[in-house]
Backbone as XML, in Angstrom:
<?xml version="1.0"?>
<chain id="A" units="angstrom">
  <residue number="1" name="UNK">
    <atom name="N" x="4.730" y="-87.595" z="133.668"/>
    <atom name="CA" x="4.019" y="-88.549" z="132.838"/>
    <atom name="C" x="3.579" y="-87.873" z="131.547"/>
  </residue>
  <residue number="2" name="UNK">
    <atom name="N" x="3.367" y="-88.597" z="130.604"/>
    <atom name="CA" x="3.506" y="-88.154" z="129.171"/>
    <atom name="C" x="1.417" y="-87.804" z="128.943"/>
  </residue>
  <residue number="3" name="UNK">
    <atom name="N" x="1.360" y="-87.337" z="127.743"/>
    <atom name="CA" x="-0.351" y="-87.272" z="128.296"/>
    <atom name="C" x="-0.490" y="-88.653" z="128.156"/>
  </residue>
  <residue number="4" name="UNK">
    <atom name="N" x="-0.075" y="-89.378" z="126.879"/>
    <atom name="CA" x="-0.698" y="-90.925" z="126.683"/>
    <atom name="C" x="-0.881" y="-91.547" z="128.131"/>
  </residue>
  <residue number="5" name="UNK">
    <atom name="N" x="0.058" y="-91.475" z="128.723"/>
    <atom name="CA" x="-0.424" y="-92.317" z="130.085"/>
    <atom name="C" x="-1.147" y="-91.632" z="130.715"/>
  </residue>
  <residue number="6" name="UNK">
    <atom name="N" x="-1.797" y="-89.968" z="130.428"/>
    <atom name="CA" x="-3.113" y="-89.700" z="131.374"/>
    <atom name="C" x="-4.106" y="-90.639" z="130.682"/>
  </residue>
  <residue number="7" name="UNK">
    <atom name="N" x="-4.053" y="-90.102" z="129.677"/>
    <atom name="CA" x="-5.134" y="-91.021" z="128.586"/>
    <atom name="C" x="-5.368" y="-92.192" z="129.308"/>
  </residue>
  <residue number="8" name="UNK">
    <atom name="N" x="-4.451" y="-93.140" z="129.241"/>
    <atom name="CA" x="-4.568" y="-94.342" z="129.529"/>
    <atom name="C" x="-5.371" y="-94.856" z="131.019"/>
  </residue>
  <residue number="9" name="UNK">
    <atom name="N" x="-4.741" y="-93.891" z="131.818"/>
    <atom name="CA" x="-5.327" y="-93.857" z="133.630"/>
    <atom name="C" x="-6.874" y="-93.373" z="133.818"/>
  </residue>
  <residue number="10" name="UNK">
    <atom name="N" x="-7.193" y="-92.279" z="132.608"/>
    <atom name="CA" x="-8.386" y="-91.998" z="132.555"/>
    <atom name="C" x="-9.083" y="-92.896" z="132.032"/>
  </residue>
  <residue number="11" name="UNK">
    <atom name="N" x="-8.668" y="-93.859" z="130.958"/>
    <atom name="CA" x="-9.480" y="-94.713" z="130.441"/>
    <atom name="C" x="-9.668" y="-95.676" z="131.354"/>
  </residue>
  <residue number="12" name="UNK">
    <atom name="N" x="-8.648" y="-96.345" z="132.431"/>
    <atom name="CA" x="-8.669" y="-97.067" z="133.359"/>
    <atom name="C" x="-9.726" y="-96.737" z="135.003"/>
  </residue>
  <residue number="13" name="UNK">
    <atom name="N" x="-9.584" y="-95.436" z="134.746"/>
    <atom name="CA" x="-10.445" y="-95.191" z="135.735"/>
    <atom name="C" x="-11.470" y="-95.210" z="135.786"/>
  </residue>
  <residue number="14" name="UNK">
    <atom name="N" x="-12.508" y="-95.160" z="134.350"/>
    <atom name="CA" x="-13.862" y="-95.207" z="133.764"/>
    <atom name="C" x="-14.172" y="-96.351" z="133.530"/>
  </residue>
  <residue number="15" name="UNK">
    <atom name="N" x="-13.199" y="-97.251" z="133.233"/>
    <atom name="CA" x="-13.688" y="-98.794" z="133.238"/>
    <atom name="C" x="-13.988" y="-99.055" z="134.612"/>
  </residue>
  <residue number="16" name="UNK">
    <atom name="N" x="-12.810" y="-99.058" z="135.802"/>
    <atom name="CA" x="-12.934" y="-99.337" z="136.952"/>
    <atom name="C" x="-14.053" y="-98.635" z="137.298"/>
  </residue>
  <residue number="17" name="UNK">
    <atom name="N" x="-14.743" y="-97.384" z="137.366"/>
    <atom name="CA" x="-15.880" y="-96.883" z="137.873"/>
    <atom name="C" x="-17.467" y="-97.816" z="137.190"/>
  </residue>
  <residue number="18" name="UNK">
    <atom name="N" x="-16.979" y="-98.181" z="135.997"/>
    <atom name="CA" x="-18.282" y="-98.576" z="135.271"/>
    <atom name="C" x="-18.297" y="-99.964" z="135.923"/>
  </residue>
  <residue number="19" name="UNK">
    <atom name="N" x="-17.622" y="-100.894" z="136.135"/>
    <atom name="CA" x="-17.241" y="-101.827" z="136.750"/>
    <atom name="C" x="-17.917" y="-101.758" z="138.234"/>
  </residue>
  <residue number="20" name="UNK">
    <atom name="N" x="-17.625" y="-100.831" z="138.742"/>
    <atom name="CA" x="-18.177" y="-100.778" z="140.365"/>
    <atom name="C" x="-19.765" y="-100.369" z="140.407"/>
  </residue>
  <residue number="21" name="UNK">
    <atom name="N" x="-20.104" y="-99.592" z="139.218"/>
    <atom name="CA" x="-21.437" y="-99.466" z="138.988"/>
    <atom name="C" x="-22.785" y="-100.870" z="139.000"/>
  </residue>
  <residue number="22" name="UNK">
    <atom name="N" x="-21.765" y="-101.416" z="137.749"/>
    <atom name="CA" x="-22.417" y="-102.336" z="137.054"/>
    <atom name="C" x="-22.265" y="-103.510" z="138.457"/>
  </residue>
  <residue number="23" name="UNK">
    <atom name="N" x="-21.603" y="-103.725" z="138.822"/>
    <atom name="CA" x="-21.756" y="-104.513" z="140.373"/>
    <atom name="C" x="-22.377" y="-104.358" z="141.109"/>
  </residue>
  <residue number="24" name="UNK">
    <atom name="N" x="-22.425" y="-103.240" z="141.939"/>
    <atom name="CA" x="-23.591" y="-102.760" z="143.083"/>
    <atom name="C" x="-25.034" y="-102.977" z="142.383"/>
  </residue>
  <residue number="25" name="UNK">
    <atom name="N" x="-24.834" y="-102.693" z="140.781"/>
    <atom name="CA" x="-26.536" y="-102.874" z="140.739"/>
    <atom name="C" x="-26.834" y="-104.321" z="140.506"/>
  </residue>
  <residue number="26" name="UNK">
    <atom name="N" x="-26.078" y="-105.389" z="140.021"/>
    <atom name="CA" x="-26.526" y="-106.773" z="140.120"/>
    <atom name="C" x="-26.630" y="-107.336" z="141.773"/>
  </residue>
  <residue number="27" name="UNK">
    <atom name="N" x="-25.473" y="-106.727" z="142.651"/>
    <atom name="CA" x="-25.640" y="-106.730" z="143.696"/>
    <atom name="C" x="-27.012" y="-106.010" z="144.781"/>
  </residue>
  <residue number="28" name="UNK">
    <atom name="N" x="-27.344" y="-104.949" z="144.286"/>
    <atom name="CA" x="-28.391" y="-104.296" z="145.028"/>
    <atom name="C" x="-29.941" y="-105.270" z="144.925"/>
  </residue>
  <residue number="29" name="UNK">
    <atom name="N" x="-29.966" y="-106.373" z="144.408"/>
    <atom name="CA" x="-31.468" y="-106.949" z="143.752"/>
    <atom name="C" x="-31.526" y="-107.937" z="145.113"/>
  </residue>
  <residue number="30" name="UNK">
    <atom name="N" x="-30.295" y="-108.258" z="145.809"/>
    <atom name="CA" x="-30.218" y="-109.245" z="146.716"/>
    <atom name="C" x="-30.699" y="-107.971" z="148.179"/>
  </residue>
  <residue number="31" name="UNK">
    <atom name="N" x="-30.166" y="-106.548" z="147.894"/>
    <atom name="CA" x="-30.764" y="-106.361" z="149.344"/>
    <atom name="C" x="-32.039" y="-105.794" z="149.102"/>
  </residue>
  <residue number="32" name="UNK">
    <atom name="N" x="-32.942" y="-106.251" z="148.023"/>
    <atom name="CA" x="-34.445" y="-105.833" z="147.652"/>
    <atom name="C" x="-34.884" y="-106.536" z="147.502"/>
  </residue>
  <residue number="33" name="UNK">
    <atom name="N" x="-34.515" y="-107.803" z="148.014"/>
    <atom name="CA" x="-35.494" y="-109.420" z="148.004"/>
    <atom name="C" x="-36.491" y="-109.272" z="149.032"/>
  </residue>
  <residue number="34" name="UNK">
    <atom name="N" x="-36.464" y="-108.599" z="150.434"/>
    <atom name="CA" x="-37.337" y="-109.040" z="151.720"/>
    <atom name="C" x="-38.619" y="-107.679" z="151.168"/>
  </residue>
  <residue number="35" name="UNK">
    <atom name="N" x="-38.522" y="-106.409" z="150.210"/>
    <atom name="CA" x="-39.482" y="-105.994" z="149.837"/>
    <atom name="C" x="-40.521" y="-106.283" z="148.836"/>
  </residue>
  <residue number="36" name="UNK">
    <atom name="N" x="-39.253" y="-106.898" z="147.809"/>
    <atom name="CA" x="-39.963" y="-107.564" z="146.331"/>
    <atom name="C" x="-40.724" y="-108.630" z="147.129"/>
  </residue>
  <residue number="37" name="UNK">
    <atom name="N" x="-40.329" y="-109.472" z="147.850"/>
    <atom name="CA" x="-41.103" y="-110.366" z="148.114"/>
    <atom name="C" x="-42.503" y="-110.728" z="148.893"/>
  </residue>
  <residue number="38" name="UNK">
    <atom name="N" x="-42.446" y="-109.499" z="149.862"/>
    <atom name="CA" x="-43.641" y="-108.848" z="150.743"/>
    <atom name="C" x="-44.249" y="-107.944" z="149.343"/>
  </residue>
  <residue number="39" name="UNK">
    <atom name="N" x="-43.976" y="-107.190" z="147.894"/>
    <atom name="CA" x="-45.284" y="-106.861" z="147.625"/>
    <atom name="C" x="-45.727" y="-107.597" z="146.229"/>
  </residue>
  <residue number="40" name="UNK">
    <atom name="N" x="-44.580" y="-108.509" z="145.848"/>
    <atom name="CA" x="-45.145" y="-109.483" z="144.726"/>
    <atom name="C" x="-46.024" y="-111.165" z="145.794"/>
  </residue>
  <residue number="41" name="UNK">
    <atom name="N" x="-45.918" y="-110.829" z="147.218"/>
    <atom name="CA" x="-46.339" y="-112.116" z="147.596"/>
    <atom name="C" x="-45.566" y="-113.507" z="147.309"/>
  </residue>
  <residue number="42" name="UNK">
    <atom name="N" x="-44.375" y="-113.594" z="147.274"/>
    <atom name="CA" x="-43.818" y="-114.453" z="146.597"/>
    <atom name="C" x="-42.858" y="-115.035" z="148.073"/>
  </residue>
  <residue number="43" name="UNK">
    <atom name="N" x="-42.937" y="-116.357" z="147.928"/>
    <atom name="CA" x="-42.273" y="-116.998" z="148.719"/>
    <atom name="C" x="-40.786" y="-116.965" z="148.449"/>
  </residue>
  <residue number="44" name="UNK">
    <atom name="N" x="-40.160" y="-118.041" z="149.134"/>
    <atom name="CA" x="-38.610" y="-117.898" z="148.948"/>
    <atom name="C" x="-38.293" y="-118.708" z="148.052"/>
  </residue>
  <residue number="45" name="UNK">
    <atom name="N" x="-39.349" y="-119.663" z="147.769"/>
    <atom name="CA" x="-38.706" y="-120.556" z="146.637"/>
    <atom name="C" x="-38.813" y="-120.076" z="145.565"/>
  </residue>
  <residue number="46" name="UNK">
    <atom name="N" x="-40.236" y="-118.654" z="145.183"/>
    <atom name="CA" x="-40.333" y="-118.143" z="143.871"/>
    <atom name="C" x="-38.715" y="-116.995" z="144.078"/>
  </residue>
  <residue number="47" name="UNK">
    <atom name="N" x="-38.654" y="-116.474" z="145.101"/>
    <atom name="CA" x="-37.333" y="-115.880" z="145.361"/>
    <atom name="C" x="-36.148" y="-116.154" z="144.359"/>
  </residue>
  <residue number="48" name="UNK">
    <atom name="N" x="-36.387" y="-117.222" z="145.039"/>
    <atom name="CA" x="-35.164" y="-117.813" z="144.557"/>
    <atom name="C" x="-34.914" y="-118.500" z="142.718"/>
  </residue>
  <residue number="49" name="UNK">
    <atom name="N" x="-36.343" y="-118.290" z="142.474"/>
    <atom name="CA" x="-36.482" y="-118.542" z="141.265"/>
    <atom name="C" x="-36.002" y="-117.752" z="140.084"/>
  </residue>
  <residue number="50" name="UNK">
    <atom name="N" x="-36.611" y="-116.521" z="140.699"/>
    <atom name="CA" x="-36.058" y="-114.888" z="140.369"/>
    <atom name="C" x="-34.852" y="-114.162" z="140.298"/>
  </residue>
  <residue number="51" name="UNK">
    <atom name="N" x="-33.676" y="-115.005" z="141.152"/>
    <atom name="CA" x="-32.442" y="-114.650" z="141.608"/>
    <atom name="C" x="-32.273" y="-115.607" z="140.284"/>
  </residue>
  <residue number="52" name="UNK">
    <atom name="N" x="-32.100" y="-116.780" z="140.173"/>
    <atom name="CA" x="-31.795" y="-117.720" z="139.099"/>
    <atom name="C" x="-32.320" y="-117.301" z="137.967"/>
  </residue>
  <residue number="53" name="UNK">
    <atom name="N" x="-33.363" y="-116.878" z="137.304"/>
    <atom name="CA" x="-33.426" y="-116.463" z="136.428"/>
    <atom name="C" x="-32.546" y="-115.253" z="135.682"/>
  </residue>
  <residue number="54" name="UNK">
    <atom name="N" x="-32.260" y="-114.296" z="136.822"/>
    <atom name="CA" x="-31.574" y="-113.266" z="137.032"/>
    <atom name="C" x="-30.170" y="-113.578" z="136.575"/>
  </residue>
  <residue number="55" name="UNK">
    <atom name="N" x="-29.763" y="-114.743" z="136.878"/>
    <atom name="CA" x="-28.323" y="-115.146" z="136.964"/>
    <atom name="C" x="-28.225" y="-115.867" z="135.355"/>
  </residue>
  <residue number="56" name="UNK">
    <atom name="N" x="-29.554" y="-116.697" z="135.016"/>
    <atom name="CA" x="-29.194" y="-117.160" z="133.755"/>
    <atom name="C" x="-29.033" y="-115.994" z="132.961"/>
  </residue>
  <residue number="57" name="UNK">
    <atom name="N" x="-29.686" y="-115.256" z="132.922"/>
    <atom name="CA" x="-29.524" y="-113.856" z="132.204"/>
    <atom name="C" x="-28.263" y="-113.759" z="131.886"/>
  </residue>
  <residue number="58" name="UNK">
    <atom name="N" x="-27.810" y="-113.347" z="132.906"/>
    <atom name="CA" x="-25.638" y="-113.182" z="132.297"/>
    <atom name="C" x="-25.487" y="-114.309" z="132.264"/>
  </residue>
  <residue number="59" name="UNK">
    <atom name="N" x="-25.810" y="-115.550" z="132.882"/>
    <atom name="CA" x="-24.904" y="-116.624" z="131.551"/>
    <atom name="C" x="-25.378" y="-116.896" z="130.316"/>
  </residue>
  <residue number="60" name="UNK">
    <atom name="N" x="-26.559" y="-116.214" z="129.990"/>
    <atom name="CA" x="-26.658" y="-116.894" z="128.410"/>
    <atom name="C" x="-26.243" y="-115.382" z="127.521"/>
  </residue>
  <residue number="61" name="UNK">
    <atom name="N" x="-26.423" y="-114.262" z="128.249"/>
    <atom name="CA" x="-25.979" y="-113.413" z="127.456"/>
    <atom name="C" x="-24.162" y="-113.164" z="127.023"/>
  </residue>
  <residue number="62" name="UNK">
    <atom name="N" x="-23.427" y="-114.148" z="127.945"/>
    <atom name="CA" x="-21.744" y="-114.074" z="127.649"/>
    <atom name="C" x="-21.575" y="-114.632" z="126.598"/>
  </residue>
  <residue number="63" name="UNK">
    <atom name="N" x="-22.179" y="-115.735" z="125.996"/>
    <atom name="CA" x="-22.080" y="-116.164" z="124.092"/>
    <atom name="C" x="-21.929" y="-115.195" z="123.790"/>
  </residue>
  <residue number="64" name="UNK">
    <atom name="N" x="-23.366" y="-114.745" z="123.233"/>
    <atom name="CA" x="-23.571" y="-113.670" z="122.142"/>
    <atom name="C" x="-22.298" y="-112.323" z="122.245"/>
  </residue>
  <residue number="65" name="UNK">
    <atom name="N" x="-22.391" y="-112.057" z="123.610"/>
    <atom name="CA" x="-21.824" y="-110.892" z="124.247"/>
    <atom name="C" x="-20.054" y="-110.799" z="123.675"/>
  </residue>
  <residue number="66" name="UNK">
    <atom name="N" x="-19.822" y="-112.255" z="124.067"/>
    <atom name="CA" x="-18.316" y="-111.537" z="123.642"/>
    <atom name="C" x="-18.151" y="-112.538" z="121.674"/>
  </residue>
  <residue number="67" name="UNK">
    <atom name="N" x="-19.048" y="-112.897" z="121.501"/>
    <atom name="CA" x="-19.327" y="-112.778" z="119.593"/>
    <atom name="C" x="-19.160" y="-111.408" z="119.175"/>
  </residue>
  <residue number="68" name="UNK">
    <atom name="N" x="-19.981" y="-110.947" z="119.817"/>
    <atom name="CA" x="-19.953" y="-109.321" z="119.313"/>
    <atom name="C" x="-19.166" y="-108.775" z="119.378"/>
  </residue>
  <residue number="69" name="UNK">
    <atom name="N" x="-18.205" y="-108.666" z="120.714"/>
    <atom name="CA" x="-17.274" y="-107.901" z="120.881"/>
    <atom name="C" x="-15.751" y="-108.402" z="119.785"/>
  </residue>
  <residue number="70" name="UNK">
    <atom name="N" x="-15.937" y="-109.514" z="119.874"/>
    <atom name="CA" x="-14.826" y="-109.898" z="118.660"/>
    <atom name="C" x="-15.007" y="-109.673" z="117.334"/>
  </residue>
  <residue number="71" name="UNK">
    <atom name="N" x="-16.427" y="-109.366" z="117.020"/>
    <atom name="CA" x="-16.993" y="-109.069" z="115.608"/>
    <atom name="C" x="-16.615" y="-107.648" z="115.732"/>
  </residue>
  <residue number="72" name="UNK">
    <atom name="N" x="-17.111" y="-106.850" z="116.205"/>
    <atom name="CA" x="-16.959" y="-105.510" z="115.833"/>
    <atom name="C" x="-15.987" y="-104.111" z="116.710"/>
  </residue>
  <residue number="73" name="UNK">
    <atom name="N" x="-15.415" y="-105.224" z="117.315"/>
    <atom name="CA" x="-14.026" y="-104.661" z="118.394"/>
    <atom name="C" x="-15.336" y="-104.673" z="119.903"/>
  </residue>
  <residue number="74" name="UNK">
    <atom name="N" x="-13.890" y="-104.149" z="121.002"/>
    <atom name="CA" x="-14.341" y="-104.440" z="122.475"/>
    <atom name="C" x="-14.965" y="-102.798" z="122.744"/>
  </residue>
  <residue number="75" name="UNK">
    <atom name="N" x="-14.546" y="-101.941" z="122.348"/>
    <atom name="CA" x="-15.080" y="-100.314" z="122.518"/>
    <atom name="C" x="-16.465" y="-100.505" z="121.869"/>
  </residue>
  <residue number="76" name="UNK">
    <atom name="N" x="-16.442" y="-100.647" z="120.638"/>
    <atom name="CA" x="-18.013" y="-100.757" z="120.017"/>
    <atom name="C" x="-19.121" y="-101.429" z="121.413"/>
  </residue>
  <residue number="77" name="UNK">
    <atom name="N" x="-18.601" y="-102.197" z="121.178"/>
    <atom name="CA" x="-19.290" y="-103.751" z="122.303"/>
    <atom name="C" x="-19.550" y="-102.922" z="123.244"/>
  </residue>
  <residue number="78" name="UNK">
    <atom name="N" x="-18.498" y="-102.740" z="124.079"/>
    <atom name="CA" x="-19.011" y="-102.077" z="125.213"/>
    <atom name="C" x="-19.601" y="-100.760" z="125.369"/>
  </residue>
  <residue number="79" name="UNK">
    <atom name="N" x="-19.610" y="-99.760" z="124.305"/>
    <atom name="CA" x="-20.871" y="-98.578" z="124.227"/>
    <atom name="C" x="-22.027" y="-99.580" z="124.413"/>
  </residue>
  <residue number="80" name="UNK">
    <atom name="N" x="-22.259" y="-100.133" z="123.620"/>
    <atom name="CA" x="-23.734" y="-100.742" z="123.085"/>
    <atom name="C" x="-24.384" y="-101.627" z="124.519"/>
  </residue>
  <residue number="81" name="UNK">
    <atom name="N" x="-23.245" y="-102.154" z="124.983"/>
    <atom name="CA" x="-23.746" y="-103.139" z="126.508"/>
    <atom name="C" x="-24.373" y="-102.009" z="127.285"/>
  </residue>
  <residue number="82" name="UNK">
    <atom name="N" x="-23.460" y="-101.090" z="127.304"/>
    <atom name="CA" x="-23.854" y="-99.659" z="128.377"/>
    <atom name="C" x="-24.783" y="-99.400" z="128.296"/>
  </residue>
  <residue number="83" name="UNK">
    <atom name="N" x="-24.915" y="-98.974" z="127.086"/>
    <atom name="CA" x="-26.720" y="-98.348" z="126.810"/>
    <atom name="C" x="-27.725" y="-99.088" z="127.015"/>
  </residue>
  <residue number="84" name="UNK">
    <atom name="N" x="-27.511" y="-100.606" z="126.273"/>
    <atom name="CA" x="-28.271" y="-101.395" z="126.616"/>
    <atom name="C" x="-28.750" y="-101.906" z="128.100"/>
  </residue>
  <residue number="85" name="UNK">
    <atom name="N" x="-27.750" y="-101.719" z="129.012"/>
    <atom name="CA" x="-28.006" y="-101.743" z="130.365"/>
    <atom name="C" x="-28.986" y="-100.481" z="130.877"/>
  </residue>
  <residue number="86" name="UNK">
    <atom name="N" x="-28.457" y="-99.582" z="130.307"/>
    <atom name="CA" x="-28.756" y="-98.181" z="131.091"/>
    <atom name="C" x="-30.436" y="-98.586" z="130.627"/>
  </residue>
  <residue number="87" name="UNK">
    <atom name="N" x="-30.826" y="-98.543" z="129.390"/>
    <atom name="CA" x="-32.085" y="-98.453" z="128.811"/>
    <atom name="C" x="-32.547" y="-99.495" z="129.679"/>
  </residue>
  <residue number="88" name="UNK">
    <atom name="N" x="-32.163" y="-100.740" z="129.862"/>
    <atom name="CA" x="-33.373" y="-101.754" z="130.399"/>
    <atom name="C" x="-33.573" y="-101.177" z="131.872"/>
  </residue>
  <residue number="89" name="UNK">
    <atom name="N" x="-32.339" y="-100.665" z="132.898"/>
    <atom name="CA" x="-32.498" y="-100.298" z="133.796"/>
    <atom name="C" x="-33.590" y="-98.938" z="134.378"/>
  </residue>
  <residue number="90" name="UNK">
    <atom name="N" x="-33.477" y="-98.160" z="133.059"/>
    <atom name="CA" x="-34.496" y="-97.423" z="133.163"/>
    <atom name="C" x="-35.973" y="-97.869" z="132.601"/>
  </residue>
  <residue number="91" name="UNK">
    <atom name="N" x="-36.127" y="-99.105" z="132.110"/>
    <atom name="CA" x="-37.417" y="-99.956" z="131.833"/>
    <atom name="C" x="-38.110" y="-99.983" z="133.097"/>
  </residue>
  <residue number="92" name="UNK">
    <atom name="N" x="-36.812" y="-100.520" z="134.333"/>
    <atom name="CA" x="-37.341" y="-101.606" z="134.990"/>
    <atom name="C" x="-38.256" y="-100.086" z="135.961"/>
  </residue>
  <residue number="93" name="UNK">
    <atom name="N" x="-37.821" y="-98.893" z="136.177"/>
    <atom name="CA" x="-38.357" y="-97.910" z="137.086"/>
    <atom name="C" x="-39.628" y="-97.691" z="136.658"/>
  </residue>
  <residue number="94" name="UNK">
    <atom name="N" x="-39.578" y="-98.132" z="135.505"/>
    <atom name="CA" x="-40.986" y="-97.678" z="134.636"/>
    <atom name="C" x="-42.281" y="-98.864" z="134.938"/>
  </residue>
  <residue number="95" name="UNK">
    <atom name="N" x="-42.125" y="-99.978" z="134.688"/>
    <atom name="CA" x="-43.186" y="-100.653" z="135.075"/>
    <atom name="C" x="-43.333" y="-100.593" z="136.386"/>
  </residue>
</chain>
């Protein structure tokens, strides 16, 4: 194989890893519902309020999200999502 196609497999493999990242952690909020909810006191219907809010989140952020990425290419875009994830995610440890 030529390097371009390492290039290419490496670039494929870092998407696919960021991909499996970025999943488990939208996924991990569902197996931290029976604690969030025993120490915010919150029933299942505020639960569930929280999960939905959670969810509008990525649907109102896919507008803007791929505006951007067509404005200023898909690499730009996606540094900036990253960080922007990483930073709020390290918000959330903080409060």
């Amino acid at each position: 194989m030529t390097s371009e196609t390492w290039k290419r497999l490496a670039v494929l493999a870092a998407l696919f890893a960021l991909s499996l990242v970025l999943y488990i952690d939208r996924a991990a909020i569902s197996s931290a519902k029976t604690s969030m909810a025993a120490a915010l006191s919150l029933s299942e219907t505020a639960m569930g309020a929280v999960f939905s809010a959670f969810a509008l989140g990525y649907a109102v952020a896919q507008i803007p999200s791929g505006w951007l990425a067509d404005r200023i290419g898909p690499r730009l875009a996606l540094m900036i999502f990253v960080t922007l994830w990483s930073v709020f995610t390290v918000l959330t440890g903080g409060g």
